[in-house]
Every structure is written in C-alpha cells, then in structure tokens.
C-alpha positions in Angstrom: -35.9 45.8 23.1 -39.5 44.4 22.6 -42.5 47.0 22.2 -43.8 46.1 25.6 -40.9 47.2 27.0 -40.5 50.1 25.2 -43.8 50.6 26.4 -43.3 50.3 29.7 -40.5 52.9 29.8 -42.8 55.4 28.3 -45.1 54.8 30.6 -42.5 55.6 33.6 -40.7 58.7 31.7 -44.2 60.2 31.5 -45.3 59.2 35.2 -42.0 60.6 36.0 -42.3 63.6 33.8 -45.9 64.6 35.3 -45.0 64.2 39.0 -42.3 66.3 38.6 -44.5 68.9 37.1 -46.9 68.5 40.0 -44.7 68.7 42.4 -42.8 71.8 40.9 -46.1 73.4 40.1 -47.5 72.6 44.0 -44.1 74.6 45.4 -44.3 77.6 43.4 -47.1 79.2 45.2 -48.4 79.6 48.4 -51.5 76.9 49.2 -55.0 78.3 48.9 -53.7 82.2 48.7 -52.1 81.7 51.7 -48.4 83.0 53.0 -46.7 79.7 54.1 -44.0 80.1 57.0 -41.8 77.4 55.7 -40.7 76.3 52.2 -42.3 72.8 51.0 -39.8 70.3 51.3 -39.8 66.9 49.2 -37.6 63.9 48.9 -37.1 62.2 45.6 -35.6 58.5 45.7 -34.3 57.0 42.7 -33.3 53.7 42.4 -33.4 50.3 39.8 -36.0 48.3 41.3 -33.4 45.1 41.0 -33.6 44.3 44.5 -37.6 43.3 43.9 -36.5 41.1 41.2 -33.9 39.6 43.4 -36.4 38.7 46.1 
C-alpha cells in the first residue's frame, strides 16, 4: 500500500468517524429544547464503491 492510499483511507475512517458522531450527537437530544413526537430515524448505506470503477 502506497502513502496516498493510506492517505486516502484515513481520510474516509475519519469522515466516517465524525459523521457518526454528528449523527449520534444530533439524536440524543431534542432539537432546539424542544420535545420531539417521533424518534429521528437515519439510514446508513455501506457499500465498496466497485461498481463506479466498473462503469
């Protein structure tokens, strides 16, 4: 593995890493001090990317 690469998947772990902690940190209290009816939902897709390349 080449330093750009490893570079690269830094760069996606932390991306990764900090959505994850906005997301979990957005869900853990109400919006603007106020009592929400429902829960937030939120989808995560994971995937390789290979059918990009592929194209």
């Amino acid at each position: 593995m080449d330093s750009t690469s490893a570079i690269l998947i830094s760069l996606a772990l932390l991306a990764a890493i900090a959505r994850i902690s906005y997301v979990l940190y957005r869900t853990g209290r109400p919006l603007r001090g106020q009592k929400s009816l429902e829960p937030l939902s939120t989808l995560i897709v994971l995937g390789s990317g290979e059918l990009v390349h592929s194209l």
